[in-house]
C-alpha positions as CSV (number, residue, x, y, z in Angstrom):
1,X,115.0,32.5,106.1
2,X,111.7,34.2,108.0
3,X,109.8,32.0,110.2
4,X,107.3,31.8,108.2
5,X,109.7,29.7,106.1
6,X,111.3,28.2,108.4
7,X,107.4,26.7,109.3
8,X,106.9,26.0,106.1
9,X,109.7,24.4,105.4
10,X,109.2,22.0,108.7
11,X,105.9,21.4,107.2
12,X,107.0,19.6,104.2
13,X,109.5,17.8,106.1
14,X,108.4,14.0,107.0
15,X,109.2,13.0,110.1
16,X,109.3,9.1,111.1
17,X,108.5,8.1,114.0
18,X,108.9,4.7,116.5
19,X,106.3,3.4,118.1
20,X,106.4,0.1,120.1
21,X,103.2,-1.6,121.0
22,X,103.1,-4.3,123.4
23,X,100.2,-6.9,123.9
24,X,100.3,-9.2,127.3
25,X,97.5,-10.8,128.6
26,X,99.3,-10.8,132.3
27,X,97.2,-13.5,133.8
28,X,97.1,-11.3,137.4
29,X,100.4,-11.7,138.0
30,X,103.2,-8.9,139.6
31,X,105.4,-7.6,136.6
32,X,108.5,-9.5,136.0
33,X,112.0,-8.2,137.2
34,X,113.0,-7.1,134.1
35,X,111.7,-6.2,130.3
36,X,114.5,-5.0,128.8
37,X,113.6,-7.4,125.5
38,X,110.0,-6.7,125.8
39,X,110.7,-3.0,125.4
40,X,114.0,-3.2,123.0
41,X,116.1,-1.4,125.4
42,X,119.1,-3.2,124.3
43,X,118.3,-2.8,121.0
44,X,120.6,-0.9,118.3
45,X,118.5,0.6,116.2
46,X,117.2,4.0,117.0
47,X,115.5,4.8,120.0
48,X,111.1,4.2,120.7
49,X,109.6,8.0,120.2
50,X,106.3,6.4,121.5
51,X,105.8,3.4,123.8
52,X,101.8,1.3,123.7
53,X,101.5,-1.2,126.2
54,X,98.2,-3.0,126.5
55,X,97.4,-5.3,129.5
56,X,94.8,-7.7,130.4
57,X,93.8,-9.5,133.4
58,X,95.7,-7.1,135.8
59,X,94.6,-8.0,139.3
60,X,91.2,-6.3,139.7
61,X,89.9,-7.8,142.8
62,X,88.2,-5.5,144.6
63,X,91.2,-4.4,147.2
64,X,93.3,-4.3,144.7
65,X,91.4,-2.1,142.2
66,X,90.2,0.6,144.7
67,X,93.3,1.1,145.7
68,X,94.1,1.7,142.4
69,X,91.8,3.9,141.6
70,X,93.5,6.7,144.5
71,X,96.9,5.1,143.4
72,X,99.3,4.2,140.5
73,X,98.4,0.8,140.0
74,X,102.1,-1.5,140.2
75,X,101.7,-2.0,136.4
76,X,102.4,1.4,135.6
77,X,104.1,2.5,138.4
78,X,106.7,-0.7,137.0
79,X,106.6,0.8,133.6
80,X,107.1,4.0,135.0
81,X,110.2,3.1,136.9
82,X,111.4,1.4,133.5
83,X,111.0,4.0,131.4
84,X,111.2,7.8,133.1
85,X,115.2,7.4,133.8
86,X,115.6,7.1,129.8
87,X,113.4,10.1,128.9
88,X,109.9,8.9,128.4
89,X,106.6,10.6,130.3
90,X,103.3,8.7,130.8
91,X,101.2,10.6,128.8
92,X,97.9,9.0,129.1
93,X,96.5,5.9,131.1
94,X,93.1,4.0,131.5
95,X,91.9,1.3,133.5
96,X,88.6,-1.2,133.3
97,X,88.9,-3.5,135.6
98,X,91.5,-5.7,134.5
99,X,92.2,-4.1,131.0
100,X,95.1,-1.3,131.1
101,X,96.6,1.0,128.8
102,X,99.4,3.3,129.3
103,X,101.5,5.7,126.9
104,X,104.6,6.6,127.1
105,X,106.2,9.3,125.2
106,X,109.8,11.1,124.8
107,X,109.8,14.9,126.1
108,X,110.5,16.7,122.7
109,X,107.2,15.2,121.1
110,X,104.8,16.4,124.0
111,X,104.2,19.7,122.8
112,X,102.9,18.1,119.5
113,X,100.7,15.5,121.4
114,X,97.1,17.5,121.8
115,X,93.5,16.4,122.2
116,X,94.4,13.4,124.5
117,X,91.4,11.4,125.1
118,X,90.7,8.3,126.6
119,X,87.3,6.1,127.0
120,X,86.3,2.4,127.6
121,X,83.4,0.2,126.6
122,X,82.0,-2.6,128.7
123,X,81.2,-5.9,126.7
124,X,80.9,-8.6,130.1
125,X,77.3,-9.0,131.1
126,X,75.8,-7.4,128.6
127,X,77.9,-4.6,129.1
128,X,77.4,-4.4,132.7
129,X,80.4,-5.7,133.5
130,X,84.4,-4.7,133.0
131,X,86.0,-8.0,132.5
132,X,85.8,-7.9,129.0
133,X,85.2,-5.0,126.4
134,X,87.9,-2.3,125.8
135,X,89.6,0.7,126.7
136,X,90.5,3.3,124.4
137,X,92.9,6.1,124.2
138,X,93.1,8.7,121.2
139,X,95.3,11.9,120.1
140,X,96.3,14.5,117.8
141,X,100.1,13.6,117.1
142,X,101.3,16.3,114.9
143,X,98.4,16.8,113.6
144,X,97.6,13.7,112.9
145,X,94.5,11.6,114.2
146,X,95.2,8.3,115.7
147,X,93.5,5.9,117.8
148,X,94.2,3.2,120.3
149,X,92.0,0.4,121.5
150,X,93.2,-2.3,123.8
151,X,90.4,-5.0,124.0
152,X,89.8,-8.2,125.9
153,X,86.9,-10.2,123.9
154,X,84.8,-13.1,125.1
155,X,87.0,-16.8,125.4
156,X,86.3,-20.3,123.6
157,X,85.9,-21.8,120.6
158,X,82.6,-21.1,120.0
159,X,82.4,-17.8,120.7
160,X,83.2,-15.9,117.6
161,X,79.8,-14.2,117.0
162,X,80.5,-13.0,120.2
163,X,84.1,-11.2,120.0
164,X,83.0,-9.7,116.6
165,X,80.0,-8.3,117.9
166,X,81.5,-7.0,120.7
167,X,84.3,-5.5,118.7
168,X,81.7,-3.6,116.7
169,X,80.3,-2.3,119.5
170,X,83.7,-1.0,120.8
171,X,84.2,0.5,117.5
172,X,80.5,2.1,117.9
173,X,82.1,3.8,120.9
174,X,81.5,8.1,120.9
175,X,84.0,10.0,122.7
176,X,81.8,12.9,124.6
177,X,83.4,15.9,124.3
178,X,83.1,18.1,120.7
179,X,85.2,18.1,118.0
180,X,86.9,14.4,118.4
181,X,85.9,12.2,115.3
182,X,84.9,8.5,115.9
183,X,86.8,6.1,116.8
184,X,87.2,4.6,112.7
185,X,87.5,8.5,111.6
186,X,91.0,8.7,112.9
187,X,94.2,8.8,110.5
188,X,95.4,5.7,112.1
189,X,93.5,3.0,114.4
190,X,95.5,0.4,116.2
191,X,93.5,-2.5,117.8
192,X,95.2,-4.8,119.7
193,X,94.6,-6.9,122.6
194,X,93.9,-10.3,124.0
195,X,91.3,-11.3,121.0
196,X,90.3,-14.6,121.9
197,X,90.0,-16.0,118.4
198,X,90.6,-19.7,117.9
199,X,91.8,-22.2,115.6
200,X,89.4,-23.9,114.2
201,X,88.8,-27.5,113.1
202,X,91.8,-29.2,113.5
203,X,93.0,-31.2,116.4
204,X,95.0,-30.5,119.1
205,X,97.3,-32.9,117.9
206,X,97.6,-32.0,114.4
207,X,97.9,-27.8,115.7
208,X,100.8,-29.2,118.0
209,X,102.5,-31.1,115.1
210,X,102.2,-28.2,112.8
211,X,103.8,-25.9,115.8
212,X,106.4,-27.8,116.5
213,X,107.7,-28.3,112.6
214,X,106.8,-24.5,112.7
215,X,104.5,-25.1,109.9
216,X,102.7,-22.2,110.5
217,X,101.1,-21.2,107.5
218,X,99.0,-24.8,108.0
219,X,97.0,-23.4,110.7
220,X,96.4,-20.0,109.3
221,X,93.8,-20.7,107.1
222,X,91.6,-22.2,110.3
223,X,92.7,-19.1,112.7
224,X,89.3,-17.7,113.4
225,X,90.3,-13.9,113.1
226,X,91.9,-14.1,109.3
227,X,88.5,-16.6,108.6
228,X,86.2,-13.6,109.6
229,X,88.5,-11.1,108.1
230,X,87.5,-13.0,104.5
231,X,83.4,-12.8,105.4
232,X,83.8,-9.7,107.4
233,X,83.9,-5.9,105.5
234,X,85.0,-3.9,108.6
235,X,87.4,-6.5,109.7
236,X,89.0,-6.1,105.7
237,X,89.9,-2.7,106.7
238,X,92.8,-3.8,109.4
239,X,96.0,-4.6,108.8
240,X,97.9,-7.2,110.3
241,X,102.0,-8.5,109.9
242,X,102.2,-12.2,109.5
243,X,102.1,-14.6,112.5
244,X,105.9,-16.4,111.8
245,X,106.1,-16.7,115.8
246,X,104.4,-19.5,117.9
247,X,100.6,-19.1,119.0
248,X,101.1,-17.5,122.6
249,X,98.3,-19.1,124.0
250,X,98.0,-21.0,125.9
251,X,101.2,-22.1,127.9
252,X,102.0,-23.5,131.9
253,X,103.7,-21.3,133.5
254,X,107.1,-20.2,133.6
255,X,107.7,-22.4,131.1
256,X,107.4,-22.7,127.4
257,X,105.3,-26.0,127.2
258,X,101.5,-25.6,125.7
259,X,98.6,-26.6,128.5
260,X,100.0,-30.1,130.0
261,X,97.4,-29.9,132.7
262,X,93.4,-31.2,132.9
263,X,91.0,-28.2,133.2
264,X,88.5,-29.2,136.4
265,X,85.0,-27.9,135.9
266,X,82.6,-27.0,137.8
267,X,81.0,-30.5,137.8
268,X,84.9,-32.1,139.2
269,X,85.2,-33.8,135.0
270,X,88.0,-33.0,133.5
271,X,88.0,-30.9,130.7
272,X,90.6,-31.3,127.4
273,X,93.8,-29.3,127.4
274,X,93.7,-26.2,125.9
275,X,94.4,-26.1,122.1
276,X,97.2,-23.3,120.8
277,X,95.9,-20.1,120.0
278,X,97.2,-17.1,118.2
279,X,95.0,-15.0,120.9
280,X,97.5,-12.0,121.7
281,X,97.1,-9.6,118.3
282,X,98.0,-6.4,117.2
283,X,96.1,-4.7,113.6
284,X,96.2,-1.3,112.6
285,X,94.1,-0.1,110.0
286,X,94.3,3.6,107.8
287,X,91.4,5.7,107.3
288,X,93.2,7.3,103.6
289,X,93.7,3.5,102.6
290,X,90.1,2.8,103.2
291,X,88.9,6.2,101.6
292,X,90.8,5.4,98.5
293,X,90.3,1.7,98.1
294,X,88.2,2.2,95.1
295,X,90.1,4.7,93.4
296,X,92.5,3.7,90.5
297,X,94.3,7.1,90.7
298,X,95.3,7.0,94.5
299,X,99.3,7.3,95.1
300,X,101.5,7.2,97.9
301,X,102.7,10.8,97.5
302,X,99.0,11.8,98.3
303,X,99.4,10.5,101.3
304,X,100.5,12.6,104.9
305,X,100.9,10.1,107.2
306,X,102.2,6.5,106.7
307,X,102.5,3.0,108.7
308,X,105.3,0.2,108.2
309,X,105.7,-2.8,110.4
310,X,109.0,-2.9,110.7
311,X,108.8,-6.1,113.9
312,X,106.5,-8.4,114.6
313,X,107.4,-10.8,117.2
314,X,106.5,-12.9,120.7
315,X,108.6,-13.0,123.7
316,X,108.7,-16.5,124.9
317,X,111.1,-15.8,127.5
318,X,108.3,-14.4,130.1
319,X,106.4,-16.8,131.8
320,X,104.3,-15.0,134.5
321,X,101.2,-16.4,132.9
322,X,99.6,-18.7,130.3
323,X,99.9,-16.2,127.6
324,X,103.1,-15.0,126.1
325,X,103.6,-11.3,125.3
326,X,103.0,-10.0,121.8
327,X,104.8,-6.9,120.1
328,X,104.4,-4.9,117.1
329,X,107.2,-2.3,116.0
330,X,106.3,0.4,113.8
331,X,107.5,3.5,111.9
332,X,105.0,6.4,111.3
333,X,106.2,8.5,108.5
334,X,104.3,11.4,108.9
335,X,104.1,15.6,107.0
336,X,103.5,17.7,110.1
337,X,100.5,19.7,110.7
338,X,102.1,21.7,113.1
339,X,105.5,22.7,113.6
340,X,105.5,25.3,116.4
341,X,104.5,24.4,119.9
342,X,101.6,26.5,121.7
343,X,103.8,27.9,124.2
344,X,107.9,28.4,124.4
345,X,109.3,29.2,127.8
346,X,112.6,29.0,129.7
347,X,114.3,29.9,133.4
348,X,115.7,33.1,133.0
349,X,119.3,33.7,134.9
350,X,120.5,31.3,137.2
351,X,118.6,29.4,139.4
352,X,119.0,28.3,142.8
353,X,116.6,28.3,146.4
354,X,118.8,31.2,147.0
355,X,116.5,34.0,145.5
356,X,112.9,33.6,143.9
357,X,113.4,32.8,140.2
358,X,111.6,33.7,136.9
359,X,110.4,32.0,133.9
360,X,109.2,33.9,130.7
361,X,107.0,32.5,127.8
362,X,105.3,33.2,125.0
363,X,102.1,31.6,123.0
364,X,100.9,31.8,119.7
365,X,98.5,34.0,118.3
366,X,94.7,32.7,119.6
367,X,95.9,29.7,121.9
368,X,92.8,29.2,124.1
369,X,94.7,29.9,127.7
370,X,93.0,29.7,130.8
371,X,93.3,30.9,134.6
372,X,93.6,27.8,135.5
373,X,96.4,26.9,133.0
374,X,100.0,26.8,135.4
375,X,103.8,25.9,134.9
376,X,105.2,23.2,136.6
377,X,108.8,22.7,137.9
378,X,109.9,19.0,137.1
379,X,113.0,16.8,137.6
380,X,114.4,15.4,134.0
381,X,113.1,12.1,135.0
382,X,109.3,13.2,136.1
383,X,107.1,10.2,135.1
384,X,103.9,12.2,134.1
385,X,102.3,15.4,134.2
386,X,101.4,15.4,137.9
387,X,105.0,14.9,138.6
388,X,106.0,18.3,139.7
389,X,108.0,19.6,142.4
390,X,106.4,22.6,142.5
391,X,104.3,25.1,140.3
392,X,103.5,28.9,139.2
393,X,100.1,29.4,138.2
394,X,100.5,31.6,134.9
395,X,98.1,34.6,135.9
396,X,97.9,35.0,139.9
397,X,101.7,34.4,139.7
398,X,102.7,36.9,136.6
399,X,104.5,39.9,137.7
400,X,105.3,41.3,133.6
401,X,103.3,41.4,130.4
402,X,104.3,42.9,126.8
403,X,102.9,41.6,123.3
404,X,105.9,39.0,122.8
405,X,106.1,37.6,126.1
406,X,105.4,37.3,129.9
407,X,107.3,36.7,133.3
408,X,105.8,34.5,136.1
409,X,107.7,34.0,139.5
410,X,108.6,31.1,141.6
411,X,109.1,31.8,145.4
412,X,113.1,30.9,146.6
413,X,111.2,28.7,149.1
414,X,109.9,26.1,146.7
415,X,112.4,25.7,144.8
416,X,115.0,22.6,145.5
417,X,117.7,22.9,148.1
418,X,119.8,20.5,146.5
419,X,119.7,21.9,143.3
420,X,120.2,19.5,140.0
421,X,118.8,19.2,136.1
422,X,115.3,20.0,136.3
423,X,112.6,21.2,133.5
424,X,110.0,23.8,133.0
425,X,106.3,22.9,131.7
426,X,103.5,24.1,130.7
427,X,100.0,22.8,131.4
428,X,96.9,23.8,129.5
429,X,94.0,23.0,131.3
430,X,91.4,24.0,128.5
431,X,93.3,21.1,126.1
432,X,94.4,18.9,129.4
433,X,97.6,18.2,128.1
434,X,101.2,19.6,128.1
435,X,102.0,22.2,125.3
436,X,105.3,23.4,126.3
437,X,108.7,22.2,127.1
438,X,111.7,24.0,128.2
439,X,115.0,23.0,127.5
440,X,116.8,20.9,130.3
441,X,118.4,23.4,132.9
442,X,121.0,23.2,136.1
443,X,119.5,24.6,139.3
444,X,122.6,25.4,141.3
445,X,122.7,24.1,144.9
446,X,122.2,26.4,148.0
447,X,125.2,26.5,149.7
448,X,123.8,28.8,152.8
449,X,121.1,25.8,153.4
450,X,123.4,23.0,152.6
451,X,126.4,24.2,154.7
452,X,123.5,24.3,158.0
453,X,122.5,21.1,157.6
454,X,125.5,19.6,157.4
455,X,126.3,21.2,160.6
456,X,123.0,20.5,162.2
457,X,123.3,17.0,161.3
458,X,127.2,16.7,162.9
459,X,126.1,18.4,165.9
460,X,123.7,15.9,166.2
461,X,125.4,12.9,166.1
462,X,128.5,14.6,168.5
463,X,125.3,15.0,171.2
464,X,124.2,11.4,170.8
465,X,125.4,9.6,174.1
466,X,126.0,6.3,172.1
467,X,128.3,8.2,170.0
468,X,130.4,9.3,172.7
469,X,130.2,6.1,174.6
470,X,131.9,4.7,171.3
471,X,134.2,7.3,171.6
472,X,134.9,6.3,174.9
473,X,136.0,2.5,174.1
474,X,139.2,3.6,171.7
């Protein structure tokens, strides 16, 4: 089989893909020691290709966010900690305020990620303010289009003008550079988020009754969100798994009792406890679903990219703050556009801080590179892109050229003493993402280097006078 077939035939394969979205409105609290069943790590079926996870109310007072802004904020660096040892890469963050999405990816999909964009939408004040409103991350996956919008949307009952006009206004949203459809022009649009939306008419009592008999289905008819979704034509569009799990809002903490306290207000009355809410939601909605609504000869076979909820679920275990996390499992079945990454490289020989070491790659006919596009040297368990230990940039560092491929140099002196299982990427910085991965590799260690520091380091401790004067006491 040519490569042309072999493309071709990987074209017409469907892939399905796992993707895990998480919902938490965190209430400004530090992340929990563990969220192991948050993320299904000790889960047996297959493994997450793609991680979502949507925060709201991180702790965005002013120290804390401007530090943030030069630094990982602890949310993601947690997630990072969490998640790089078992393979995953953050591929894209934003941050407003107190709303924060990250994505995490495995390595071997990377090359098939392009276009990653990411935007946000102020709704507080009139949209002068960050406290509410959304933030948005988008992305060519294989081709495909899809979307992601995290959104925190106005509180109380009375509100629900409010969060829908704000919603449409996040869905108005432009992304400013060329070529990147609107937000409801992607294949696939997740929105997600703390919602606000309330349940409606009935009593506290009565909602806490129907709770605790898990009578459900008695309070979804009043649950503002699936009330609009009736009156609503762009909210008819989304797609959501039914609510069989507990409202997740709004709870004391560390526990899982609903609101047993008296709100104060400003004017020292007390105000009535809280009522249940399924606040914490996750929808999707499909852009060939909507296009084909009104045609009587749509099938499924028409279709190159699909979404099943396969999990749909709280976690009442974590108690940080009055909401309880919300997640959505899905499977993407999905017809590649693209089978062939942008760029193939690997380390040629064997490498160690011995000798300077060379990488060689290839691209594809017309990919748009650039002189500031480079090749970064990671470890296995790098947490993002700017994870590097060190770098070659791909034209002042190129020292061979032919029509099928090109050799770039990395000094001996930047190259790990120590040695171990490292990677070899490639950064495009005309499409801001990573288009190339090698396979892992073994950097052997230097012996010469090792073998003087260990001697450096006993001769050292033989010259320290406390070490001899413990000598001395045997």
């Amino acid at each position: 089989m040519d490569s042309e077939q072999h493309s071709s035939a990987q074209r017409d394969a469907v892939r399905e893909l796992r993707l895990h979205l998480v919902t938490w409105n965190v209430g400004t609290a530090s992340p929990p020691p563990d969220v192991t069943s948050l993320l299904q790590l000790d889960s047996p079926s297959p493994a997450i290709d793609m991680y979502v996870i949507g925060l709201q109310e991180v702790n965005s007072r002013i120290t804390n966010f401007l530090s943030d802004l030069v630094f990982d904020d602890p949310w993601s660096i947690f997630f990072m900690t969490v998640l790089s040892p078992l393979g995953y890469i953050k591929l894209s963050s934003i941050r407003m305020q107190g709303l924060l999405l990250l994505i995490f990816v495995k390595h071997d999909h990377l090359p098939f990620i392009r276009d990653v964009r990411t935007n946000y939408t102020r709704t507080g004040l009139y949209g002068y303010w960050g406290n509410k409103g959304g933030v948005t991350v988008r992305m060519s996956l294989y081709g495909h289009t899809i979307c992601f919008i995290n959104c925190h949307l106005p509180a109380h009952m009375e509100n629900t003008e409010q969060r829908l006009d704000d919603f449409e206004k996040i869905l108005e949203m432009q992304f400013e550079e060329e070529n990147v459809p609107s937000t409801l022009d992607h294949d696939v649009l997740f929105w997600f988020g703390d919602l606000n939306f309330r349940i409606a008419d009935y009593g506290i009592h009565f909602v806490r009754e129907s709770i605790n008999n898990k009578r459900y289905n008695l309070l979804w008819e009043k649950d503002q969100l699936n009330m609009a979704k009736k009156k609503e034509a762009f909210l008819q569009e989304f797609i959501e798994g039914p609510l069989q799990f507990k409202p997740t809002y709004k709870f004391d903490l560390h526990s899982d009792v609903y609101d047993t306290r008296e709100q104060k207000s400003l004017f020292w009355f007390n105000e009535k406890k809280r009522k249940p809410a399924w606040t914490d939601r996750i929808l999707w909605r499909m852009k060939s679903l909507c296009q084909h609504a009104s045609k009587d000869d749509f099938s499924e076979e028409e279709q190159t990219i699909s979404v099943t909820l396969n999990n749909y679920i709280s976690h009442m275990s974590y108690g940080i703050s009055d909401h309880k996390p919300v997640t959505g499992t899905f499977g993407i079945e999905l017809k590649p556009l693209l089978s062939d990454p942008l760029v193939t490289l690997s380390p040629e020989g064997e490498w160690s801080s011995e000798r300077d070491v060379f990488i060689s790659y290839s691209a594809v006919p017309g990919f748009p590179s650039s002189a500031w596009d480079w090749i970064g040297l990671f470890k296995v368990t790098f947490r993002h892109a700017n994870d590097y230990v060190t770098y070659a940039w791909v034209e002042d560092d190129e020292i061979s050229s032919n029509e099928d491929s090109k050799q770039v140099y990395m000094s001996a002196a930047e190259i790990p003493d120590m040695g171990g299982k490292f990677l070899l990427c490639y950064y495009s910085n005309n499409l801001q993402s990573i288009v190339g991965i090698s396979q892992p590799f073994q950097i052997q260690p230097n012996r010469t280097s090792i073998g003087k520091d260990l001697a450096q380091e006993e001769n050292a401790w033989m010259q320290k006078p406390d070490n001899l004067e413990s000598y001395n006491e045997f």
